[in-house]
C-alpha positions in Angstrom: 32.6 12.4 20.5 28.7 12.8 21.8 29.0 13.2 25.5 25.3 14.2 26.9 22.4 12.6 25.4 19.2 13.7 26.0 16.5 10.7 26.2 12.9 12.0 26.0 10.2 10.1 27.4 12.1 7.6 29.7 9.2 5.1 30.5 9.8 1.2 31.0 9.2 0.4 27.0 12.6 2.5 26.9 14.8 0.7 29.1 16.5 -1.6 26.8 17.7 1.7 24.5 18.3 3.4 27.0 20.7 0.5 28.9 22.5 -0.2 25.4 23.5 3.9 25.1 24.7 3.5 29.0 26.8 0.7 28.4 28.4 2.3 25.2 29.5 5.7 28.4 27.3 8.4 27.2 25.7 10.6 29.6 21.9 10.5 30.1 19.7 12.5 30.8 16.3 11.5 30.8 12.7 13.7 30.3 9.4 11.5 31.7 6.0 12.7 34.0 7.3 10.0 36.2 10.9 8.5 37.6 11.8 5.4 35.6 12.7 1.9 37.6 16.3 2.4 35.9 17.2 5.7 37.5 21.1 4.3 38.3 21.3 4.1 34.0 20.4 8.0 34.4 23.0 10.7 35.2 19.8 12.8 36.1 16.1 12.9 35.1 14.0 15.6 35.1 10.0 15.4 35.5 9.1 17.3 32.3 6.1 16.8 30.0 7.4 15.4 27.2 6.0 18.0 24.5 6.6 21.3 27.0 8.7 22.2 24.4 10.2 25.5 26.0 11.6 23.6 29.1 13.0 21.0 27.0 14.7 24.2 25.0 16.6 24.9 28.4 17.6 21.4 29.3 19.2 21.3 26.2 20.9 24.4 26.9 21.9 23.9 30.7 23.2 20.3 30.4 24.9 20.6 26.9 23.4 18.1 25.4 24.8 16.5 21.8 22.1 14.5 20.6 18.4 13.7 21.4 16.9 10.4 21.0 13.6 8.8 21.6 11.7 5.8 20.6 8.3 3.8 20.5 6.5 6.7 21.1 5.1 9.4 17.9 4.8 12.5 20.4 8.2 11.8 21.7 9.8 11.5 18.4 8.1 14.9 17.5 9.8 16.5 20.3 13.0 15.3 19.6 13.2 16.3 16.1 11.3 19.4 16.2 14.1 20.6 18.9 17.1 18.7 17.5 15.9 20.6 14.4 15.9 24.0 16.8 19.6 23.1 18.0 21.4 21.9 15.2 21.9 18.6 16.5 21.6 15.3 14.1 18.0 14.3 13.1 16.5 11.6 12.2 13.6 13.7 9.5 11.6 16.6 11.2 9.0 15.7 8.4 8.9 12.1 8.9 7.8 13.1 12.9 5.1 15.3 11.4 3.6 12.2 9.4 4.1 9.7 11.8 2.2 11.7 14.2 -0.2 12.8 11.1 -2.5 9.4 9.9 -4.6 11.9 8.0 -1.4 13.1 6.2 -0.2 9.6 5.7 -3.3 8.8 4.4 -2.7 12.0 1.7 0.5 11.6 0.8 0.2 7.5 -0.2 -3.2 8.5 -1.6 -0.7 10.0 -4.3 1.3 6.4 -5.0 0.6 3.1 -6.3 -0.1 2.0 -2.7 -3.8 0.3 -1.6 -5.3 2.0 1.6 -9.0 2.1 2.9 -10.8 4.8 1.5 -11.3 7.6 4.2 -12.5 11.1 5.1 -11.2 13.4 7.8 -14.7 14.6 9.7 -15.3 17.8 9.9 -18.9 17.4 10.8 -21.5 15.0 10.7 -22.9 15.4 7.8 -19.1 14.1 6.2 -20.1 10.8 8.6 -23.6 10.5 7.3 -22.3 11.0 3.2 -19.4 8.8 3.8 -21.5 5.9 5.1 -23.5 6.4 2.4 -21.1 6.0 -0.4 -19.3 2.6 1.4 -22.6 1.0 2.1 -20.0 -1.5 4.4 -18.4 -0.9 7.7 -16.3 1.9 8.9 -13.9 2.7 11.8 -13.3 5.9 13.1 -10.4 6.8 14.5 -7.9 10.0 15.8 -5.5 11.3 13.6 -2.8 11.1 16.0 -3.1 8.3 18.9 -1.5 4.7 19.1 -2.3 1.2 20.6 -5.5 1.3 19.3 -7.0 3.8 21.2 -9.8 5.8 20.5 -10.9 3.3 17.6 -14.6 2.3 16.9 -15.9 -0.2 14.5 -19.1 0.4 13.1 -21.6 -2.1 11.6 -23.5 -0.7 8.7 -26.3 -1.0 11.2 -25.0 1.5 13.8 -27.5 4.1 15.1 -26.7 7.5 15.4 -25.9 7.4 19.2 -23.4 5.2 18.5 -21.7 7.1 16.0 -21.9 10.4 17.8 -20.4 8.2 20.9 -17.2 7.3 18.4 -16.6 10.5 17.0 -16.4 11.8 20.6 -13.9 9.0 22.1 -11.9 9.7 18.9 -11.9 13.3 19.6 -11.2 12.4 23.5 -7.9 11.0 22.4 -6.5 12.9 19.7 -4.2 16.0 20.5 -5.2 17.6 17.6 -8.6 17.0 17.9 -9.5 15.8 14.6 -10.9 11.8 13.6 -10.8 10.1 10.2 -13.7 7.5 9.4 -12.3 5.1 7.1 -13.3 2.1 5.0 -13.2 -0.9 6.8 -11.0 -4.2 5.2 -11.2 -7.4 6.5 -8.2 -9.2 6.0 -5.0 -10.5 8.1 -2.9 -7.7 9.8 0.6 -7.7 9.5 3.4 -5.8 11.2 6.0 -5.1 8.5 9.6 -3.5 10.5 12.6 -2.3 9.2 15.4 0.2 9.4 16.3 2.9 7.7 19.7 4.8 6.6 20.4 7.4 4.1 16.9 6.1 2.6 18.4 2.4 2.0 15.9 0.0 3.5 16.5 -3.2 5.5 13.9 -5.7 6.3 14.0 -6.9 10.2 10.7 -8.1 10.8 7.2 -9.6 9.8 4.5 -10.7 11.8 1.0 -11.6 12.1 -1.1 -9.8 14.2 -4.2 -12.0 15.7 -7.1 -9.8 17.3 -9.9 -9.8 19.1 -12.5 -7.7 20.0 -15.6 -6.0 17.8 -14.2 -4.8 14.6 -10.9 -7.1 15.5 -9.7 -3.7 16.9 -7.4 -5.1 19.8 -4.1 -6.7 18.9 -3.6 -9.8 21.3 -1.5 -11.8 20.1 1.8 -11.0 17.4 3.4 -14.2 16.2 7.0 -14.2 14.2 7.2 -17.5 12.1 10.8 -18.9 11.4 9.0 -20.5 8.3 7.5 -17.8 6.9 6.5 -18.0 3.1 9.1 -16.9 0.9 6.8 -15.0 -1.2 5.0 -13.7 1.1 8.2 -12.1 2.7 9.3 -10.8 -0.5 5.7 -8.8 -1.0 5.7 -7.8 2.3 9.3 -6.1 2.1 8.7 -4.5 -1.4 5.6 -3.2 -0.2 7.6 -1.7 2.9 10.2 -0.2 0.8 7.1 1.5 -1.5 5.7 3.1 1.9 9.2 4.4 3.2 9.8 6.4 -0.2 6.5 7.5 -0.8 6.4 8.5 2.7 9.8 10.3 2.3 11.5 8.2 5.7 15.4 8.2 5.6 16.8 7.2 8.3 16.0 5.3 12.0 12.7 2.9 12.4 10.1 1.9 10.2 6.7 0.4 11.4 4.3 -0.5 9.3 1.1 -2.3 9.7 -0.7 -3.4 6.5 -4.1 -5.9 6.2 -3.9 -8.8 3.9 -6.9 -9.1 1.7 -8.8 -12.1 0.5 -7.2 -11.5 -3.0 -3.4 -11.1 -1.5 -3.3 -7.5 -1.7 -1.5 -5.7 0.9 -3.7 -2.3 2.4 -1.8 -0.2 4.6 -3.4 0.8 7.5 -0.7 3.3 9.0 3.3 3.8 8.6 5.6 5.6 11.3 9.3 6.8 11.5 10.1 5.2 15.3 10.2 1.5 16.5 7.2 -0.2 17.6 7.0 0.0 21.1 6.1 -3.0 24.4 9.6 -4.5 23.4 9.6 -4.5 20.0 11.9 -2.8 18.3 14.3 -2.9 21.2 14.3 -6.6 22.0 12.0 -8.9 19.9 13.5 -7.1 16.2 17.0 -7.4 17.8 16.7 -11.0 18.7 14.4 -12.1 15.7 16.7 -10.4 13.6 19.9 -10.8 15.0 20.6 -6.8 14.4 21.8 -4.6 16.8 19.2 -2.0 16.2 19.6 -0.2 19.7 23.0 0.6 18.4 22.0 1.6 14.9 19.9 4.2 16.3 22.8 5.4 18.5 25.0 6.1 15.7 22.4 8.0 13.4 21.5 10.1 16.3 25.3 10.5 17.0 26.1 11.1 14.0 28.3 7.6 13.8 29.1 5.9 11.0 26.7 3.4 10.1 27.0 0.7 7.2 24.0 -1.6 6.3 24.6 -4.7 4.7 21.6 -5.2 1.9 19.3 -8.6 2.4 17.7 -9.5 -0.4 14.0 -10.8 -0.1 14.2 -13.9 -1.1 17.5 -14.2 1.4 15.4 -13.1 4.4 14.8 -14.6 7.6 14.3 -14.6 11.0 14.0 -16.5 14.0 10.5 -17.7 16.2 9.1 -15.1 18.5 5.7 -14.1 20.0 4.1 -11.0 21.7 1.2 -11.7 23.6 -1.2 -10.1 26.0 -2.9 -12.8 27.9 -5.8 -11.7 30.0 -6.1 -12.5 34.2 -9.5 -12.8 34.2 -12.7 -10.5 34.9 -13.4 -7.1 36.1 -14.4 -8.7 39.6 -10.6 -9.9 39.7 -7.8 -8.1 41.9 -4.2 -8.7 41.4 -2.6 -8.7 44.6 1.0 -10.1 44.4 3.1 -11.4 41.3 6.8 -12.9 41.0 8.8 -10.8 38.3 11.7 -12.9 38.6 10.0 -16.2 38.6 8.6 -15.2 35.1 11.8 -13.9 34.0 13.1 -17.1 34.8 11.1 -19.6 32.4 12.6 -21.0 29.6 11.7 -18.8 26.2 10.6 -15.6 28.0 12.3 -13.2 26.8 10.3 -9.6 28.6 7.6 -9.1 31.1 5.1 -5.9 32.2 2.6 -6.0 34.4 0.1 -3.6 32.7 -2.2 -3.7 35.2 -2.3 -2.3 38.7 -2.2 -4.0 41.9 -4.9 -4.0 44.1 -7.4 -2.3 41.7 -9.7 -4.2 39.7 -9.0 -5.8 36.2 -9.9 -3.6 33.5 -11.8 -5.3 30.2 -9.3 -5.0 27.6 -10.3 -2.6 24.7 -7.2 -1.2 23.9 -3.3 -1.2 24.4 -4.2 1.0 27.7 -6.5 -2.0 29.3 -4.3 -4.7 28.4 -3.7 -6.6 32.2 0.1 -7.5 31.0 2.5 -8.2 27.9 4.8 -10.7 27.6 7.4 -11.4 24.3 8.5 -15.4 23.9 11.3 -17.0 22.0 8.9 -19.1 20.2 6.2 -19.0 17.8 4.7 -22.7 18.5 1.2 -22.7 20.0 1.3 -24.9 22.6 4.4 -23.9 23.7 2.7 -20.0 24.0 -0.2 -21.7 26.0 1.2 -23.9 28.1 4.1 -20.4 29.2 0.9 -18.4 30.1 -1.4 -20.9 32.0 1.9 -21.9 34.1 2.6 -18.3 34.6 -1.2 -17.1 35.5 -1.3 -20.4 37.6 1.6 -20.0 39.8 3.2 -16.4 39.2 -0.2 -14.2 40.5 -2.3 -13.8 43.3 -5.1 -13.3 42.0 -8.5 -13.4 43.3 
């Protein structure tokens, strides 16, 4: 039996993994910059930067670890398969890291299937800006190769001077390890968030939601709604188009997160597709609970080398139960959060997770992308009012805000 586990990245989007490997009697040891609020689930952490590759070599060496697992996070899950890969110990797909952390590789490799995707260059200098501009004659983005939560992303209008543009290659750049930007076409269109999960290549459906957004370009993700009653055929499309982007893709086995925009004419675009679980509670407590899957376990026993036996839902049997993520907003930059009660919020009928995103005593940031967000929040419930009237009560008598 697996003994030591090695958890890289240990941050608060983790704790629900982490707590469900704990209670099964496995030893942890967890890798993060900083301690994590659950240090008693921890036999010991180590401050470690989570790609310093070498040091995480010896860890794995000193402590004996069996297996190393991560989630939510693409650099993370780069780590932990480029050095489970190192060790011998079980994988998840070494290559399926590399193009989850690779949207310009992504963008290659489906460029080769029957799948719709924007059309896009990888920028190598302006002059690839200027030409590609040119030949859309519509809006763009440009974005890093290899960041998430939206950061680093600029829309631009066909109007957009060249200041502008010069301003979104560099934030692009600013936020991309590898320092290389795509600019791609821009689609207008619904976003969805398409989940599954993934064994010996067999893919089950766990979740679909609709993404609503705000912000120039509809760049920033505020609000992700799971409907009980979603359309039947719009499931079904949705799953067979997640199942296309897993094989062409090459994924196998763990997470599957897919985002894809829904078109005026009801064709499906994806805009990017990674091997890990969506992370602010996603895929370890709203796809659990939406679902009714124990996915924090099914991850255990791939990486553990466990037997693991999915039972096959058919499209037109699938379903899943009301949820909501949202990421209200406290107010201005000349507001200052002060004081807030975490288990009063816990408390409330249909919350089901809370973060503060935010920090006390400093002022509110505008929200631009999943870094400036003030706080999330996941609901058992999809119904509008409900989701309004959960936030007002919480901003009106869980903060102290002025």
């Amino acid at each position: 039996m697996t003994n030591n586990i090695l958890f890289i990245n240990t941050s608060w989007e983790q704790e629900a993994l982490v707590k469900t490997i704990y209670d099964k009697g496995f030893n942890i040891f967890g890798i993060s910059k900083n301690a994590p609020s659950y240090l008693s689930l921890l036999k010991k952490h180590i401050s470690c930067d989570i790609d310093d590759l070498s040091t995480i070599i010896k860890i794995v060496k000193l402590y004996e670890i069996d297996s190393i697992i991560s989630d939510n996070c693409d650099y993370s899950l780069l780590s932990s398969e480029i050095i489970s890969d190192l060790m011998h110990l079980p994988m998840l797909s070494l290559e399926g890291a590399k193009i989850s952390n690779n949207k310009f590789l992504q963008r290659k490799i489906i460029e080769k299937h029957n799948i719709k995707q924007p059309k896009y260059k990888l920028i190598e200098d302006f002059e690839d800006i200027k030409n590609f501009r040119k030949l859309i004659n519509d809006k763009t983005l440009i974005k890093p190769i290899d960041s998430r939560g939206s950061i680093g992303i600029t829309f631009l209008d066909i109007e957009s001077k060249e200041d502008e543009i010069s301003n979104a290659v560099a934030l692009a750049l600013d936020n991309s390890p590898s320092k290389k930007c795509l600019i791609e076409e821009y689609i207008s269109g619904e976003l969805l968030t398409i989940d599954g999960f993934l064994n010996k290549n067999f893919c089950l459906p766990v979740a679909i939601a609709n993404r609503e957004r705000v912000s120039n370009g509809l760049i920033l993700t505020n609000k992700i709604i799971y409907n009980s009653k979603i359309n039947k055929k719009l499931a079904s499309k949705c799953i067979s188009f997640l199942k296309s982007v897993a094989n062409a893709l090459d994924y196998k086995y763990g997470h599957i997160h897919c985002e894809a925009l829904l078109d005026k004419n009801n064709d499906l675009f994806l805009v990017e597709c990674t091997n890990r679980g969506a992370g602010v509670f996603t895929s370890s407590i709203i796809n659990p609970y939406v679902s009714g899957l124990d996915l924090n376990n099914f991850l255990l026993k791939i990486k553990t080398s466990s037997n693991l036996s999915l039972t096959n839902i058919k499209s037109e049997n699938f379903e899943q139960k009301d949820a909501s993520l949202i990421f209200p907003s406290l107010g201005g930059s000349n507001k200052i959060i002060y004081s807030y009660d975490y288990q009063k919020i816990l408390e409330l009928e249909n919350v089901l997770s809370f973060r503060l995103l935010s920090k006390l005593g400093r002022p509110l940031p505008t929200p631009k992308d999943g870094l400036s967000r003030h706080f999330a929040i996941s609901l058992a419930t999809s119904n509008e009012q409900e989701i309004n009237e959960t936030i007002e009560f919480i901003i009106s008598n869980c903060f102290n805000i002025r």
